[in-house]
C-alpha positions in Angstrom: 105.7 1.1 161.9 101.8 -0.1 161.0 102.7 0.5 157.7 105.9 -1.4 157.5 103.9 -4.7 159.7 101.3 -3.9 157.2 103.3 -4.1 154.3 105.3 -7.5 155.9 101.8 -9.3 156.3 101.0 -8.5 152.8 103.9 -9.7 151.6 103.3 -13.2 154.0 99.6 -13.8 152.3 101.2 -13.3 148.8 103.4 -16.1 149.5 101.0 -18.0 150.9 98.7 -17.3 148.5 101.6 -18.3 145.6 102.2 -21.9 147.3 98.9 -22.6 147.6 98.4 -22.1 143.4 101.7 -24.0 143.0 100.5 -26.7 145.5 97.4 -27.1 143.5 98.6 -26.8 140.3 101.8 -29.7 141.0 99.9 -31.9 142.7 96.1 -31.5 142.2 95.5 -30.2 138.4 98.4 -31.8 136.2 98.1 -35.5 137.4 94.1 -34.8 136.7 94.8 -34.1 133.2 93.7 -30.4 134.0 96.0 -27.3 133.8 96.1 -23.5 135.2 94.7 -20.4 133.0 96.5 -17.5 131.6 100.1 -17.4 131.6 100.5 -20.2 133.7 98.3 -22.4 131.3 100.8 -22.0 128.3 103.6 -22.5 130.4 101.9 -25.8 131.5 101.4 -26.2 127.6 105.0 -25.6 126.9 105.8 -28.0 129.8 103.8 -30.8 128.1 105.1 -30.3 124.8 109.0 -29.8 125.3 109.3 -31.7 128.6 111.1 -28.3 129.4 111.4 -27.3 133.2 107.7 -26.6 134.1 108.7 -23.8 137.1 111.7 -22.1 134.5 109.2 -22.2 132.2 106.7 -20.1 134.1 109.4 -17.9 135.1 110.2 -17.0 131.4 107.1 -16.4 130.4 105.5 -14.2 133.1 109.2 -12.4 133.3 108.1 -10.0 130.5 104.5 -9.1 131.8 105.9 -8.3 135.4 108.5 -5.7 133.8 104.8 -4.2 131.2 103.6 -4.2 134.4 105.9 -2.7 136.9 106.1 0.0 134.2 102.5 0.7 134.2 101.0 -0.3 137.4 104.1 1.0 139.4 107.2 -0.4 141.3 105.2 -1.8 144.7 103.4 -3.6 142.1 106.0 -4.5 140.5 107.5 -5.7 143.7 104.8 -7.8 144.8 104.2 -9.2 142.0 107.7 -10.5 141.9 107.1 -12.0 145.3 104.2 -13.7 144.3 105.8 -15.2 140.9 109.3 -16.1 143.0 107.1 -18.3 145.4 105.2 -19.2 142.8 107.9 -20.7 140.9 109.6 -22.1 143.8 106.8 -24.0 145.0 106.4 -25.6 141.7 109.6 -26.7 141.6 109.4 -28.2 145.0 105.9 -29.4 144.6 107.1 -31.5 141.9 109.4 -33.6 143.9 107.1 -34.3 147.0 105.0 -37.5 146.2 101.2 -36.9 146.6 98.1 -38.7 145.0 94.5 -37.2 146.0 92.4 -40.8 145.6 89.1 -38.9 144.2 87.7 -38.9 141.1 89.0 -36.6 138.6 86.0 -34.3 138.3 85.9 -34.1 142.5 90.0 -33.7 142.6 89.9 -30.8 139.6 86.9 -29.1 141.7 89.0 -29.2 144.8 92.3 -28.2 143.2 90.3 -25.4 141.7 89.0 -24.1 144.6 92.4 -23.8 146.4 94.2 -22.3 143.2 91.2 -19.5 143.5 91.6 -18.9 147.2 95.3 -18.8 146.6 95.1 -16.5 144.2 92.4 -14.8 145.6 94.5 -13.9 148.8 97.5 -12.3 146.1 95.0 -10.1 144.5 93.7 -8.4 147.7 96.8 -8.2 148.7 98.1 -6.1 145.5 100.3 -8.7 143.6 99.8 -11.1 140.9 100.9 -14.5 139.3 99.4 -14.3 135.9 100.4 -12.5 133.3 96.6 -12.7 131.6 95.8 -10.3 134.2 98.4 -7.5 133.6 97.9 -8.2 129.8 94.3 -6.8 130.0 94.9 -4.3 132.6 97.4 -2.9 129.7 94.6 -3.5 126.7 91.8 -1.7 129.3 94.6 1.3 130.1 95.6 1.4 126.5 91.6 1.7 125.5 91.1 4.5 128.0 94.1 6.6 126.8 92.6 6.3 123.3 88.8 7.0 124.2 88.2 8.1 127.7 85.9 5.1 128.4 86.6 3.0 131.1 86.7 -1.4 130.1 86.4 -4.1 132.1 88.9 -6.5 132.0 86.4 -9.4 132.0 86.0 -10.1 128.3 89.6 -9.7 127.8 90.5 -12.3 130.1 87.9 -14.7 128.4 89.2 -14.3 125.0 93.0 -14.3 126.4 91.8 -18.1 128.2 89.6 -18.9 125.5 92.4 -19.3 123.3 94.5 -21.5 126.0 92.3 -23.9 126.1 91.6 -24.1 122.3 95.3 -24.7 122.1 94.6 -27.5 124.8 91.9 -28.8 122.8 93.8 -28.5 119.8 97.4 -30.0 121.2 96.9 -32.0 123.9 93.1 -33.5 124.7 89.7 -32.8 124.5 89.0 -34.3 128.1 91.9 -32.0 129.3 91.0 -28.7 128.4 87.0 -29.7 129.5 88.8 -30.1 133.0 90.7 -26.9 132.5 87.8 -24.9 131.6 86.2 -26.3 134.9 89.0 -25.1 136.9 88.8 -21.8 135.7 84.8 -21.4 136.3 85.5 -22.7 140.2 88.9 -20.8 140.3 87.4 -17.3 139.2 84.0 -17.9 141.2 86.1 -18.1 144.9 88.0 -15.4 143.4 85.1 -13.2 142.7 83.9 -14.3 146.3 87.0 -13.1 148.3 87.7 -10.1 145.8 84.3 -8.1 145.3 84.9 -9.1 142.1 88.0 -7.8 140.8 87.6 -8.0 137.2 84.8 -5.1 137.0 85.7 -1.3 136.8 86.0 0.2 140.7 84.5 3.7 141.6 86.8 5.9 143.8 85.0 8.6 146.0 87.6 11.0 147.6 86.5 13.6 149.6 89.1 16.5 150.8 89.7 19.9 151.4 92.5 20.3 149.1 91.4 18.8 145.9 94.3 20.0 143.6 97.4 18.1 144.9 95.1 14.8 144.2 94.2 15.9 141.0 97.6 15.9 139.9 99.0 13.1 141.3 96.1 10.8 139.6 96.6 12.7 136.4 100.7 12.3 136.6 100.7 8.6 138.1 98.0 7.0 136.3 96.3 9.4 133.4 93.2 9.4 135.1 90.9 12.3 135.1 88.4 12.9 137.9 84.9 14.4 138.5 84.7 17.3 141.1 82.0 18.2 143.1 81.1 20.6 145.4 80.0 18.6 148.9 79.1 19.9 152.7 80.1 18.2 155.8 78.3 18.4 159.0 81.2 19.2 161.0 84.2 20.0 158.0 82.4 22.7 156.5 83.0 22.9 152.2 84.8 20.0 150.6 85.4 18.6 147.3 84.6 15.4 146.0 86.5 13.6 143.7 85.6 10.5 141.8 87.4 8.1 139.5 87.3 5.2 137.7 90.3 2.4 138.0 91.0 -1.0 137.2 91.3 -3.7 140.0 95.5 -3.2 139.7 95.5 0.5 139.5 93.1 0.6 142.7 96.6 -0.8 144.3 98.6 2.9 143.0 95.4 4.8 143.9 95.4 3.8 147.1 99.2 4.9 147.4 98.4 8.4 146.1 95.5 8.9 148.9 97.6 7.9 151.3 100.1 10.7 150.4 97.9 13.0 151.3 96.7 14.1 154.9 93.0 15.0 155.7 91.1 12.9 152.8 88.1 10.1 153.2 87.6 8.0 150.2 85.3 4.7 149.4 85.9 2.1 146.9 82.5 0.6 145.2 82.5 -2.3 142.6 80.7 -1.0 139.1 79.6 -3.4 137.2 79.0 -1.8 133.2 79.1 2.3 132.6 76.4 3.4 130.1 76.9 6.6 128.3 
């Protein structure tokens, strides 16, 4: 039952989380001349250029990083993540036809509309989903880069390449004063972000410690390629142990934590690691 009421209230900050980006974005952002990053940001692009349905047009292009996603990261990703893109979209679409005007200057109105598009995206992330397809697209490139090397990435200069190139191409098609704004929004967006998610673009350290080491072994082999170091560890009152640690991304943390909780009799911790040296 706590894990159902847990799972409902996750699902509630998601959307909440979702309305507040699409409030920002509809009615803070675009009549400031400033747009989203990531996936969002070309749909916004698209929007601009075509005049095509902004909220269909977000839907189509996220659509294929959900399913690379789902695929990798897992079906209660997957799921999530659908919630937070469905309310996404929605409120975007409803956004759009309620009549709001924020009487600011426009630096002061794309700082504010930043700052709620990061704490409503800040609230997805710690809850497990996910509204930008950026952000699946480099958990992929890291993944795809461990597979090959057995080094762990951070996301972090992925995502500044993948949004450095959204707002050349809002430089380049649309206004220099525009994609100045968007860059803005993206340093205030990603700094709450950072503040409310221990920053979740760096690499995360899992320490699991358990009696019965092999089952978890598996299961984080299986489920998400990873391998783990073992070591031997005492506890005062459990006696022997072994300790298990593991490196994840931000979104595999999400799968990780669904594998420990399989498992009866385990403690773990979650620390933020900033750069591995080897």
């Amino acid at each position: 039952m706590n894990k159902k009421l847990g799972a409902v209230f996750s699902g509630l900050l998601i959307a909440i989380g979702a309305l507040m980006a699409s409030f920002s974005v509809v009615c803070i952002l675009i009549p400031n001349d400033a747009i989203d990053y990531g996936t969002a940001g070309i749909s916004i692009i698209i929007n601009k250029l075509t005049g095509f349905n902004l909220s269909l047009t977000v839907a189509i292009v996220f659509i294929p990083f959900l399913i690379a996603g789902t695929v990798m990261l897992g079906r209660t990703f997957g799921l999530k993540a659908a919630l937070g893109a469905i309310c996404y979209t929605v409120g975007l679409e409803v956004f759009e036809k309620i009549p709001f005007e924020l009487n600011t200057e426009h630096f002061l109105a794309v700082v504010f509309g930043g700052a709620i598009l990061g704490a409503g995206l800040a609230l997805i992330l710690r809850n497990g989903g996910c509204i930008d397809g950026s952000e699946i697209f480099a958990n992929i490139i890291t993944k795809k880069l461990y597979d090959r090397t057995g080094r762990n990435f951070s996301m972090t200069y992925i995502l500044i390449v993948f949004n450095a190139c959204v707002y050349l191409a809002v430089f380049i098609l649309i206004n220099r004063n525009a994609a100045l704004m968007s860059l803005l929004v993206y340093v205030v967006a990603t700094s709450i972000i950072n503040q409310f998610t221990n920053h979740f673009e760096a690499i995360k350290q899992v320490t699991i410690i358990t009696k019965d080491a092999e089952p978890l072994i598996v299961a984080i082999k299986k489920e998400l390629n990873k391998t783990c170091t073992i070591m031997n560890s005492q506890g005062a009152i459990a006696g022997e142990n072994k300790m298990l640690i593991c490196y994840v991304s931000y979104f595999e943390l999400q799968k990780m934590k669904e594998i420990i909780g399989r498992h009866k009799g385990v403690f773990s911790t979650v620390s933020t690691i900033d750069e591995i040296l080897r």
